[in-house]
C-alpha positions as a Markdown table, in Angstrom:
| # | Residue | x | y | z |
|---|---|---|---|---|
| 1 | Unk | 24.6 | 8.3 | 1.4 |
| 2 | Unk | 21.7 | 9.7 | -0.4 |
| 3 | Unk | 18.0 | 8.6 | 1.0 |
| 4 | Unk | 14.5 | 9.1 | -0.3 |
| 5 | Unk | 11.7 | 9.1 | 1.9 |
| 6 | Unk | 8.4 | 8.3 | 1.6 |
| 7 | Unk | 7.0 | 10.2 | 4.1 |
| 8 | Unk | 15.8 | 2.4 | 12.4 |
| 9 | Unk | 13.9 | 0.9 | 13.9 |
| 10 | Unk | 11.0 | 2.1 | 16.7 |
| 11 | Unk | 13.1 | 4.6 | 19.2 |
| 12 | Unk | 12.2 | 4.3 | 23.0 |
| 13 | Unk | 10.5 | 7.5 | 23.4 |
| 14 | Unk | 7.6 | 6.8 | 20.7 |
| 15 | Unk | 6.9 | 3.6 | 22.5 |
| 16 | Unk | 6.9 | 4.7 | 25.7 |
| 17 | Unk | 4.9 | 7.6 | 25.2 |
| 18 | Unk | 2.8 | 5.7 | 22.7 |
| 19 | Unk | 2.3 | 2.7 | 25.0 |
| 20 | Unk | 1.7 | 4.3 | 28.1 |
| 21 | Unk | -0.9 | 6.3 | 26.7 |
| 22 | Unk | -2.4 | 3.2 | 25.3 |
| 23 | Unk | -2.4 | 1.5 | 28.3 |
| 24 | Unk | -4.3 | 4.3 | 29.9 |
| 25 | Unk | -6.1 | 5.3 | 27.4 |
| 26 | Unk | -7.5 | 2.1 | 26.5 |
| 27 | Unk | -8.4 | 0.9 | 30.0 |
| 28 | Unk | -11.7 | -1.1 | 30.3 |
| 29 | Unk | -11.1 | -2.0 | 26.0 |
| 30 | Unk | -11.2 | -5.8 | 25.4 |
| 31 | Unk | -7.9 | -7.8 | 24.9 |
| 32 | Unk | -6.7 | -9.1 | 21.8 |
| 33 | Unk | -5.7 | -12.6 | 23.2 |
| 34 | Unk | -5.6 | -14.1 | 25.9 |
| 35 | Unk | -2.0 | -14.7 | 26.2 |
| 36 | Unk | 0.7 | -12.6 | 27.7 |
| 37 | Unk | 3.4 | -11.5 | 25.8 |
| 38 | Unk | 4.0 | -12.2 | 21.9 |
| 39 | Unk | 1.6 | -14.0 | 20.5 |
| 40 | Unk | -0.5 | -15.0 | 16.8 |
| 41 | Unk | -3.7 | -16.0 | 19.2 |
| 42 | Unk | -6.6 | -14.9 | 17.1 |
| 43 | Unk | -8.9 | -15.8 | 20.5 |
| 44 | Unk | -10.8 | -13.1 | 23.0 |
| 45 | Unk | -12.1 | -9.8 | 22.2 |
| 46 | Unk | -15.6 | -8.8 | 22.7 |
| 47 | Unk | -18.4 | -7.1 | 21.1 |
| 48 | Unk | -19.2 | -3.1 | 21.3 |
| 49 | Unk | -22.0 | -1.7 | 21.3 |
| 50 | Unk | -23.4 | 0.9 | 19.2 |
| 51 | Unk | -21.6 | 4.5 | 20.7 |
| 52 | Unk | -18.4 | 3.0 | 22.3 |
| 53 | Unk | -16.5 | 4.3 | 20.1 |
| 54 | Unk | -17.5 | 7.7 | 20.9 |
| 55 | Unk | -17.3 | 6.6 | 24.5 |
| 56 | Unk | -13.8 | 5.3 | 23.9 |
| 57 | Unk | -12.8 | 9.2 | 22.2 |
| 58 | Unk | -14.3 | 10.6 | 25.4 |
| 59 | Unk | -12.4 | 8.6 | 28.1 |
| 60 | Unk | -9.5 | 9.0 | 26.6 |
| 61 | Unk | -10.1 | 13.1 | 26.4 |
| 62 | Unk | -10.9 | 12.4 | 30.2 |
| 63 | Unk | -7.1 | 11.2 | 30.1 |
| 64 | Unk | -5.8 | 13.8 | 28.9 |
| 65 | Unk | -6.8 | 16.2 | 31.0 |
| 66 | Unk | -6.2 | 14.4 | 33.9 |
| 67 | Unk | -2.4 | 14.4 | 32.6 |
| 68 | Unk | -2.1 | 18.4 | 31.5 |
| 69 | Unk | 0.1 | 20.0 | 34.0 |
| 70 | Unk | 1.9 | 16.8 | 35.2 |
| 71 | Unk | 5.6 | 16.8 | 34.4 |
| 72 | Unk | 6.8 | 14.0 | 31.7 |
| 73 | Unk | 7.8 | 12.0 | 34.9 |
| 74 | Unk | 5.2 | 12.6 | 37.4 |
| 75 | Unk | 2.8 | 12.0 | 33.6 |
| 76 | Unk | 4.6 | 8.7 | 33.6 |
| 77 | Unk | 4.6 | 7.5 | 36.9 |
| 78 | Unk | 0.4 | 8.2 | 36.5 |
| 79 | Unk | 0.1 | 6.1 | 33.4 |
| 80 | Unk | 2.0 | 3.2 | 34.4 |
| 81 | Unk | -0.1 | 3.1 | 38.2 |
| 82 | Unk | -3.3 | 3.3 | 35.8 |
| 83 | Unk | -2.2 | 0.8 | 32.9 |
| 84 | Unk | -1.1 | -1.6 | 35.7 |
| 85 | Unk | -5.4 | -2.6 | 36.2 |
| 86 | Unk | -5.5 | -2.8 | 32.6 |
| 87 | Unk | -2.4 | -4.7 | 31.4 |
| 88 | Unk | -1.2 | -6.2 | 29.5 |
| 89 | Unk | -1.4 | -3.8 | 26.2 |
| 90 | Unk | -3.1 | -5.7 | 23.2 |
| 91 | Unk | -0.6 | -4.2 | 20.5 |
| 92 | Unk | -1.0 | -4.9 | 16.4 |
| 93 | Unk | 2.1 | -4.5 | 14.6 |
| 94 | Unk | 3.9 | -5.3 | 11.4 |
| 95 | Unk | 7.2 | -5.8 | 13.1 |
| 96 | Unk | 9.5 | -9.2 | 12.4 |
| 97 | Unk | 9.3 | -11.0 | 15.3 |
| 98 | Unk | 13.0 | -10.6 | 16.4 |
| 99 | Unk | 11.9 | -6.9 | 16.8 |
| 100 | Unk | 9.1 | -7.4 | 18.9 |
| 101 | Unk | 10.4 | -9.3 | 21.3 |
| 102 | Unk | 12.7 | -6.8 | 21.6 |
| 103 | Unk | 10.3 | -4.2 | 21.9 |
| 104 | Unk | 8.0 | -6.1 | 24.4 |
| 105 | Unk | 11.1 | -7.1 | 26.4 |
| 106 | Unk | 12.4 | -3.5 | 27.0 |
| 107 | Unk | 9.0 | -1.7 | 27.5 |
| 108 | Unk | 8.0 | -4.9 | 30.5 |
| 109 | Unk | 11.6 | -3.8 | 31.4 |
| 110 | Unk | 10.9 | 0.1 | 31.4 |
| 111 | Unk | 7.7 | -0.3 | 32.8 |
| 112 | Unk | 6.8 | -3.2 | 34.4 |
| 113 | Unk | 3.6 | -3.5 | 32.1 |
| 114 | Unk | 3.3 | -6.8 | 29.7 |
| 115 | Unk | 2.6 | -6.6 | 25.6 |
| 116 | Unk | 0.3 | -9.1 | 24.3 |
| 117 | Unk | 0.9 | -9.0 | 20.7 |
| 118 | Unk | -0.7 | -10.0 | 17.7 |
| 119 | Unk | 2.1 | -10.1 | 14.3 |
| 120 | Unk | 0.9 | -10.0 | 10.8 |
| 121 | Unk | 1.9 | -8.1 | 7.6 |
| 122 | Unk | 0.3 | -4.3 | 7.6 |
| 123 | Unk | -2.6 | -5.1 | 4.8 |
| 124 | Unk | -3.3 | -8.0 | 7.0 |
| 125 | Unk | -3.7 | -6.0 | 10.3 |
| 126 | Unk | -5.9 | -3.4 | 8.0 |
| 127 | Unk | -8.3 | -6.0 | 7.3 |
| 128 | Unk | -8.4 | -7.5 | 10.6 |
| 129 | Unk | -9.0 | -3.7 | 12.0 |
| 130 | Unk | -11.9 | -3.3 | 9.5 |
| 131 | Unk | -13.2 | -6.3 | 10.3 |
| 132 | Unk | -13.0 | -6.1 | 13.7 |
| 133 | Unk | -14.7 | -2.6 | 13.3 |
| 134 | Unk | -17.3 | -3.8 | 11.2 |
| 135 | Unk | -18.3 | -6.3 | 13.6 |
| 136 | Unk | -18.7 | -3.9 | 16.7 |
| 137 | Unk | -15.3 | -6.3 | 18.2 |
| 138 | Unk | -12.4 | -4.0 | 19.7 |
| 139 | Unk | -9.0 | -6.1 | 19.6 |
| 140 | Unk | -6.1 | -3.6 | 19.7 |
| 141 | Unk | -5.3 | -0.9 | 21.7 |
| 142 | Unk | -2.0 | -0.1 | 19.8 |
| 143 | Unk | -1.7 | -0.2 | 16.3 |
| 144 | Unk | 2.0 | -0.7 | 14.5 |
| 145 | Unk | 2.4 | -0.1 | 11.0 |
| 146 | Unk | 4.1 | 1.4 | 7.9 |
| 147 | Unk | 3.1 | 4.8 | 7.8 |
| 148 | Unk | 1.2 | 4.4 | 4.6 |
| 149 | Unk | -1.4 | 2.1 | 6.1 |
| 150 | Unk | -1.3 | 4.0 | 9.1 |
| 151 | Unk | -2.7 | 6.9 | 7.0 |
| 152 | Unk | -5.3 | 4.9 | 5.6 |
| 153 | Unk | -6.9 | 3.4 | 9.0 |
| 154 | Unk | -6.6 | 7.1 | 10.1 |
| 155 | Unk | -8.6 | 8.1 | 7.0 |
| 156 | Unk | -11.1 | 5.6 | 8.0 |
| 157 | Unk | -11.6 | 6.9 | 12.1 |
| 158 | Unk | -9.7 | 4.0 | 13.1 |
| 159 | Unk | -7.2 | 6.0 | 15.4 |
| 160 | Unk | -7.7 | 8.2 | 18.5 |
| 161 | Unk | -5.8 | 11.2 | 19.3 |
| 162 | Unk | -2.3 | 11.2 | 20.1 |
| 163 | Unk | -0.8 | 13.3 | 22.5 |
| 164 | Unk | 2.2 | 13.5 | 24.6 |
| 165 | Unk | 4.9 | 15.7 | 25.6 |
| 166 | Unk | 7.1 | 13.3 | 24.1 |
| 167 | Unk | 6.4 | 14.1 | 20.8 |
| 168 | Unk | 8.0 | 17.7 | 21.2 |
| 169 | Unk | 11.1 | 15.4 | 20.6 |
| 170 | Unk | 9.3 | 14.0 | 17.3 |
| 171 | Unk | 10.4 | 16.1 | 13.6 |
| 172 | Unk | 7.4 | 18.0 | 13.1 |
| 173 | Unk | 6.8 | 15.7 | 9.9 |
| 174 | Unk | 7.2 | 12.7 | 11.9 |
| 175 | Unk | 4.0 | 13.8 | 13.9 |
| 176 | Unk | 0.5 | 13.4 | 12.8 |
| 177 | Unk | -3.3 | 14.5 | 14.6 |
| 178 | Unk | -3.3 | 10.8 | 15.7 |
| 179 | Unk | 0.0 | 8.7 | 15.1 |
| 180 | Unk | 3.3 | 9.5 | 15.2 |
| 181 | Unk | 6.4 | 8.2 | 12.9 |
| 182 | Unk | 8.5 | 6.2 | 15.7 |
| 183 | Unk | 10.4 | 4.6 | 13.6 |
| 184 | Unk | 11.8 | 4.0 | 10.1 |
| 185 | Unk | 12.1 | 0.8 | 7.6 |
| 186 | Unk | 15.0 | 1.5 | 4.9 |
| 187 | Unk | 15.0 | -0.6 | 2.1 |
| 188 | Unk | 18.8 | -1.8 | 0.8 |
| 189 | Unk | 20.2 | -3.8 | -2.5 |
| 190 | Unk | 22.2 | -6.4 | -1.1 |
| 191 | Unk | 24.1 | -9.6 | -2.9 |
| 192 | Unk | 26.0 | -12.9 | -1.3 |
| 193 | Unk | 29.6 | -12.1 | -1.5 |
| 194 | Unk | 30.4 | -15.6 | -1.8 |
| 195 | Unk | 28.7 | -15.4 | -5.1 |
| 196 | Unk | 29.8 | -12.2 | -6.5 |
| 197 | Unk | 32.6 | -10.5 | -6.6 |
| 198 | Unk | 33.1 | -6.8 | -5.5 |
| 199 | Unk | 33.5 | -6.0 | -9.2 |
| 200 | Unk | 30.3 | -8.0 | -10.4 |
| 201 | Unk | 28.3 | -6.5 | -7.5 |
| 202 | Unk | 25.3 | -4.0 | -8.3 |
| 203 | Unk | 26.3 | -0.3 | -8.5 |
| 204 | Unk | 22.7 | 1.1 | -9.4 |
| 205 | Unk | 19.5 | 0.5 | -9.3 |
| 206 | Unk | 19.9 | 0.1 | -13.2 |
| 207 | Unk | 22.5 | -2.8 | -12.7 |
| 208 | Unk | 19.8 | -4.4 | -10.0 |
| 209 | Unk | 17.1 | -4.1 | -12.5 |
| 210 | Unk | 18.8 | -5.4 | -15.2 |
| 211 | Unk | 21.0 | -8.3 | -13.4 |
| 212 | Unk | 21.0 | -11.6 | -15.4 |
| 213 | Unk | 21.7 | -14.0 | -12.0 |
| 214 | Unk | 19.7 | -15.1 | -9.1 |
| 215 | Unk | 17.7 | -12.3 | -7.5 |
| 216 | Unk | 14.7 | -11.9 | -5.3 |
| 217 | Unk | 12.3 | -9.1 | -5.0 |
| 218 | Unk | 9.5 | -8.6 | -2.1 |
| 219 | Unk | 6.3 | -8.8 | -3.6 |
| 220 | Unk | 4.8 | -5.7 | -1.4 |
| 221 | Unk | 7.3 | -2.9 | -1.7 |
| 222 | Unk | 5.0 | -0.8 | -3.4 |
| 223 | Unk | 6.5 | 1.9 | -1.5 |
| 224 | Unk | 9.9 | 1.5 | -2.9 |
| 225 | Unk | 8.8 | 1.0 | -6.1 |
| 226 | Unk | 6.8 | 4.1 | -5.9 |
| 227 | Unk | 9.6 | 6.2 | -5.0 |
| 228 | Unk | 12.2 | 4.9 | -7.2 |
| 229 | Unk | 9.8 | 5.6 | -10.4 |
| 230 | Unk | 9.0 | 9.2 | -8.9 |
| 231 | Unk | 12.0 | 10.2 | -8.0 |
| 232 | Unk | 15.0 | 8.3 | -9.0 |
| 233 | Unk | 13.9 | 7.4 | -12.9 |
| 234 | Unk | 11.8 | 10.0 | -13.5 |
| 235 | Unk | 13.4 | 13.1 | -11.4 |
| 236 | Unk | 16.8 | 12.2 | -12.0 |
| 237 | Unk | 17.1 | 10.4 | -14.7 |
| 238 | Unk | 14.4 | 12.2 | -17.1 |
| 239 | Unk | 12.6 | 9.3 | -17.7 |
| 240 | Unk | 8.7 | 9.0 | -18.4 |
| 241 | Unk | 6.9 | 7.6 | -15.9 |
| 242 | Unk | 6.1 | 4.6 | -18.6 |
| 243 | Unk | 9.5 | 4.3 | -19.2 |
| 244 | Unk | 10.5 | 3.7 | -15.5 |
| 245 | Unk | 7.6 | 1.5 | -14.8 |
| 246 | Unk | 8.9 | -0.4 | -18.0 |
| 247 | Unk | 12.4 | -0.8 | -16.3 |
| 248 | Unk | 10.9 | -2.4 | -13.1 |
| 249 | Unk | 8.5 | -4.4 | -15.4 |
| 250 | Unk | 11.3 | -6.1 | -17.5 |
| 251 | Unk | 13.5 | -6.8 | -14.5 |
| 252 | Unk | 10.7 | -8.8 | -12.3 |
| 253 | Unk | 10.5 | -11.1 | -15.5 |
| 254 | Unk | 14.0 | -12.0 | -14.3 |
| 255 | Unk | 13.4 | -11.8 | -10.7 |
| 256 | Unk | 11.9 | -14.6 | -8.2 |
| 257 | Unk | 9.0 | -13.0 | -5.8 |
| 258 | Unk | 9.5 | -13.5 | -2.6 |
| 259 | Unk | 6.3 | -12.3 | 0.6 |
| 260 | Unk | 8.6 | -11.0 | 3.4 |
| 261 | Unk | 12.2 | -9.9 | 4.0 |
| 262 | Unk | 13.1 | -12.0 | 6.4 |
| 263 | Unk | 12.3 | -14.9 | 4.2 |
| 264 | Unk | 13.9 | -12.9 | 1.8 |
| 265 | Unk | 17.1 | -12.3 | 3.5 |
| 266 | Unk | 17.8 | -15.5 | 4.6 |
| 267 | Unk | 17.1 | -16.8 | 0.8 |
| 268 | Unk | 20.3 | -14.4 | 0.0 |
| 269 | Unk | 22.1 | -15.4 | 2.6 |
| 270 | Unk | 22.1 | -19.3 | 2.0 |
| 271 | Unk | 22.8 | -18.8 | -1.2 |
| 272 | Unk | 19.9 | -18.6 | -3.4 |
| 273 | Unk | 19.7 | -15.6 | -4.7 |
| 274 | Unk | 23.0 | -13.4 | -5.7 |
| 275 | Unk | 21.2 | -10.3 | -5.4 |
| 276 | Unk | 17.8 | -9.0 | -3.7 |
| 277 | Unk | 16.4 | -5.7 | -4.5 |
| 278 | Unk | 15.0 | -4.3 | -1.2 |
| 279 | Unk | 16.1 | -6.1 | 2.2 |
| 280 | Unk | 15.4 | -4.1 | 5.5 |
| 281 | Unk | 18.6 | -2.5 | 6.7 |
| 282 | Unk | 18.1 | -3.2 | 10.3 |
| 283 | Unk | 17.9 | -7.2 | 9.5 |
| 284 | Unk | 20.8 | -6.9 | 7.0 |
| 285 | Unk | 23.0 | -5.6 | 9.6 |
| 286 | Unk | 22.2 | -8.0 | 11.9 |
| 287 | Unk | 22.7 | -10.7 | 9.9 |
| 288 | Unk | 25.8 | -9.2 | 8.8 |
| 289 | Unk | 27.0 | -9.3 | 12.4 |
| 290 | Unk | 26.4 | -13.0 | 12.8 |
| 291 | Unk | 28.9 | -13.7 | 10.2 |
| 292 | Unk | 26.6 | -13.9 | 7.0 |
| 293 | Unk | 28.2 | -13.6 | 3.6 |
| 294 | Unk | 26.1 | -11.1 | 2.1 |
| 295 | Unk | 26.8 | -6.8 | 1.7 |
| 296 | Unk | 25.0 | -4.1 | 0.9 |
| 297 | Unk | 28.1 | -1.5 | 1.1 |
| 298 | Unk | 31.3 | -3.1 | -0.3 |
| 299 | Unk | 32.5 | -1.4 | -3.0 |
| 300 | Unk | 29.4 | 1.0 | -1.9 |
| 301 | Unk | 26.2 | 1.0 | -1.6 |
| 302 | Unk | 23.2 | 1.4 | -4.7 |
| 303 | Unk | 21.8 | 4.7 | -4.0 |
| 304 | Unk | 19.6 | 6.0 | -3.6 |
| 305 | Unk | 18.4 | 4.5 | -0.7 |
| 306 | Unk | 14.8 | 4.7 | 0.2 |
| 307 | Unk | 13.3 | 5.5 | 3.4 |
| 308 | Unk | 9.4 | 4.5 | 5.0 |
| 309 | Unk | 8.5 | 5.7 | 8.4 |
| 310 | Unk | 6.8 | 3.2 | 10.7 |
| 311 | Unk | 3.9 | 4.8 | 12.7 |
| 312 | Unk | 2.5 | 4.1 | 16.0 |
| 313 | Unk | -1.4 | 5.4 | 17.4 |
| 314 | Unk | -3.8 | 4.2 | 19.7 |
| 315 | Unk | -6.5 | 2.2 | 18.2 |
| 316 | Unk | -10.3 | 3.2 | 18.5 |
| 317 | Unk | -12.1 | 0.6 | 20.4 |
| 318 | Unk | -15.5 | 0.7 | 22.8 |
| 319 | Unk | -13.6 | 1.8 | 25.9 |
| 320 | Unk | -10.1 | 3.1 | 25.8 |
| 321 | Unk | -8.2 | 3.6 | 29.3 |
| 322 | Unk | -4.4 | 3.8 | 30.1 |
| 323 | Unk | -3.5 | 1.5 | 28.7 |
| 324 | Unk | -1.5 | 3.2 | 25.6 |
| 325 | Unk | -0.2 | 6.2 | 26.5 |
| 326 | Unk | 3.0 | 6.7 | 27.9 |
């Protein structure tokens, strides 16, 4: 199967090592909410003062060196004692919900540690970080994203430094100066085969561009549609870059916009669309296990498929401790 990438779902390690660190490196840092476990509460937080974010930087370098020499056990066992004064982690991500209850369930599990988290799309969570930064308030200690916002709010000083043995076990493009790719979101072409045939289904991304049914598209896949100009249409098909935009242009006329994949998943698989352009593997498959009527590889799939990493990085707030390191 032939991928692009633009830079799964969140392995263990990445969380672990991520959230641990937080947790540590983050203690003292205001919560998010005030609830335990997965949550949209927009309530608690407080106010910084002018140089805690400096004074967060510092505490955490404090951390660090309090870890160097410790084994990736003994390193463990130190974080989790630490992050147990400071818990529970105040963690922003992106993730559907299904996934992070998943991941709050198995890092409490791994752990004993609890994950408050606040959900909301990545431009959302920007905004709320920019916000929050603007008005001296520190909500996350963990930040979750796609790695193209996770490279902006790293642009802006939003992230601390990551480190961790654990990221020895990272790709060396997977790991940046303060986030690391944990994860990955791959974006599929699936159709309803209740509504189309095997024959009638979508064999390229020309035939899902150009489909006369009922298809949806996710209005913020600028990612995917990104790649596909760059490097499908234009690299291997020769096309201008006008031309390809003009192929994706003509095809949303014919296409119904849906915000989110869930939402636009479970549109396909009810039977209102015959065809959506960029579902999320991971919730395709899962779908696909409970009995849903919907493919993305029968004949085969429409290739090729495009890859975006998923980051993970401690968040910059007045007084990080351990609570986010692992």
């Amino acid at each position: 199967m032939r991928t692009r990438a633009q830079a799964g779902r969140l392995q263990l390690p990445a969380v672990m090592t991520v959230g641990l660190i937080l947790i540590s490196a983050c203690a003292g840092a205001p919560t998010a909410t005030d609830e335990v476990g997965i949550g949209d509460s927009d309530d608690g937080g407080d106010s910084t003062a002018p140089g805690d974010e400096d004074d967060s930087a510092d505490r955490l370098e404090e951390l660090y060196a309090e870890l160097e020499g410790l084994d990736r056990e003994e390193r463990r066992e130190r974080l989790i004692e630490i992050a147990r004064e400071e818990e529970p982690l105040d963690l922003y991500a992106s993730t559907n919900p299904d996934d992070a209850e998943a991941l709050a369930s198995r890092f409490n599990e791994l752990t004993g540690l609890e994950i408050s988290h606040y959900r909301a799309n990545a431009s959302a969570i920007r905004n709320r970080l920019l916000q929050e930064s603007s008005a001296g308030f520190a909500g996350a200690d963990a930040v979750v994203m796609d790695g193209t916002e996770m490279a902006l709010i790293d642009d802006e000083g939003m992230l601390l430094p990551l480190q961790s043995p654990y990221l020895e076990d990272f790709p060396d493009q997977a790991v940046f100066d303060n986030w690391a790719a944990g994860s990955s979101n791959v974006y599929i072409a699936v159709w309803n085969t209740d509504r189309l045939s095997l024959q009638d289904a979508p064999k390229t991304w020309e035939d899902v561009l150009a489909f006369d049914g009922e298809w949806g598209i996710e209005i913020g896949d600028y990612d995917w549609f990104a790649t596909l100009v760059k490097e499908y249409f234009m690299d291997e098909l020769g096309l201008s870059e006008e031309e390809a935009v003009d192929r994706f242009r003509e095809g949303a006329q014919n296409a119904t916009p849906i915000d989110g994949h869930t939402l636009l998943v479970e549109m396909l698989t009810a039977g209102e669309f015959d065809v959506v352009s960029s579902a999320y593997h991971h919730r395709v498959r899962t779908v696909v296990e409970e009995g849903a009527p919907i493919s993305w590889d029968a004949p085969a799939p429409v290739e090729p498929v495009v890859v975006r990493p998923s980051g993970i990085g401690i968040a910059r707030g007045p007084s990080p401790g351990p609570r986010g390191t692992t």
